[in-house]
C-alpha positions as CSV (number, residue, x, y, z in Angstrom):
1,X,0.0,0.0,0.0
2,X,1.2,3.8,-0.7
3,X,2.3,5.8,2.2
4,X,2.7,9.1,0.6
5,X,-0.3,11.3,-1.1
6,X,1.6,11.6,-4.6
7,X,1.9,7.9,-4.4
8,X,-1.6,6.9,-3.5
9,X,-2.9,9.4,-6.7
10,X,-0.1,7.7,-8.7
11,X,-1.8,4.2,-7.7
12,X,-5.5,5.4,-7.9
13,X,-4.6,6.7,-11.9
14,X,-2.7,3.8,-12.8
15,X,-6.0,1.5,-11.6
16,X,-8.5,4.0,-14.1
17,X,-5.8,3.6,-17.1
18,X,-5.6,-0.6,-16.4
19,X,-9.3,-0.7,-16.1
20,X,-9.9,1.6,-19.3
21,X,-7.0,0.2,-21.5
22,X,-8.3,-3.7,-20.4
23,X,-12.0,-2.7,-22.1
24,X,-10.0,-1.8,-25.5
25,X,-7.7,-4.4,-26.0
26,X,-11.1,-6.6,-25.0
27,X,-12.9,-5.0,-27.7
28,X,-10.3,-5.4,-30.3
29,X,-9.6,-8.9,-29.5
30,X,-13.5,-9.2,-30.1
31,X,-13.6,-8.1,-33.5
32,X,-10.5,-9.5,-34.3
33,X,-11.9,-12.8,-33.5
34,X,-15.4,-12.0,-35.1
35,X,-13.6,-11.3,-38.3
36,X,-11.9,-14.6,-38.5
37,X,-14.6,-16.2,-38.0
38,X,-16.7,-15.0,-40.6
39,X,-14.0,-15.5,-43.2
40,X,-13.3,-18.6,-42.0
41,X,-17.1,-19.3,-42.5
42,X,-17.2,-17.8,-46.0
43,X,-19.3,-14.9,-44.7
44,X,-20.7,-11.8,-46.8
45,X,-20.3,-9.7,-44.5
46,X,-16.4,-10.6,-43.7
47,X,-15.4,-7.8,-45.5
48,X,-16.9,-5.1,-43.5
49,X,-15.9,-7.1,-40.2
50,X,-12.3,-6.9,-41.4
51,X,-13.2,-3.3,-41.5
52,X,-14.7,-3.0,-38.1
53,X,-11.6,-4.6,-36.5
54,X,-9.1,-2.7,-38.2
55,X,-11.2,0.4,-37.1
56,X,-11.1,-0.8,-33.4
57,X,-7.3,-1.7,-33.9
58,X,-6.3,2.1,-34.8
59,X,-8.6,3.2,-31.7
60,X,-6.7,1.3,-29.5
61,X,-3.4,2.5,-31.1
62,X,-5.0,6.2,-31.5
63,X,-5.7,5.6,-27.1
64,X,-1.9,4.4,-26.7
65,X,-3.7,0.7,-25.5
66,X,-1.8,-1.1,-28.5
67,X,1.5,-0.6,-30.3
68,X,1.4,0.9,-33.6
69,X,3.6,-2.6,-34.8
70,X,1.4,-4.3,-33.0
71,X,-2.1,-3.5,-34.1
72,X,-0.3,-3.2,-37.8
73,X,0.4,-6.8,-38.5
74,X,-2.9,-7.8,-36.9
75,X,-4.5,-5.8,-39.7
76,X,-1.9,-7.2,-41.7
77,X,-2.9,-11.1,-40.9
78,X,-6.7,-10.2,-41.2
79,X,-6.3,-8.6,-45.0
80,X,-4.0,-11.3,-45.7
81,X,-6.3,-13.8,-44.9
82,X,-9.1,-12.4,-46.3
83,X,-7.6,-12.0,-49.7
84,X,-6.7,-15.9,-49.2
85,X,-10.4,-16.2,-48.7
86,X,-11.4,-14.2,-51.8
87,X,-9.1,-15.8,-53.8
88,X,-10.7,-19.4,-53.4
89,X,-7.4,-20.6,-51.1
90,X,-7.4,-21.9,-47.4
């Protein structure tokens, strides 16, 4: 437990940021996963849940949740693997 005043805020804002950056990596694991499933699944709609997840992946990079490398070649993955998709390859 903090002892000092400065270190007992310190503790109080690093509990808000933890709390707050764990909801947006949840949500872009979400959509991550929502997109793989639907073009794992052949989906219509995989396209714009690509699109979705790359949104959410640049909100959490835009909030300084994710690394900019990081949520990068997860978009990178998802559009490589939906191109597969498109293409007619597994």
């Amino acid at each position: 437990m903090a002892n000092k005043k400065s270190a007992v805020k310190r503790q109080r804002q690093s509990e808000q940021r933890r709390l707050r950056n764990r909801a947006v990596r949840s949500i872009a694991r979400t959509t991550v996963a929502r997109a793989r499933v639907a073009i794992d699944h052949a989906d219509p709609q995989s396209a714009e849940q690509v699109r979705i997840a790359q949104s959410t992946l640049d909100v959490g990079v835009r909030k300084g949740t994710l690394h900019p490398n990081n949520a990068a070649r997860r978009k990178s993955r998802l559009m490589k693997r939906l191109n597969a998709a498109i293409a007619g390859h597994p």
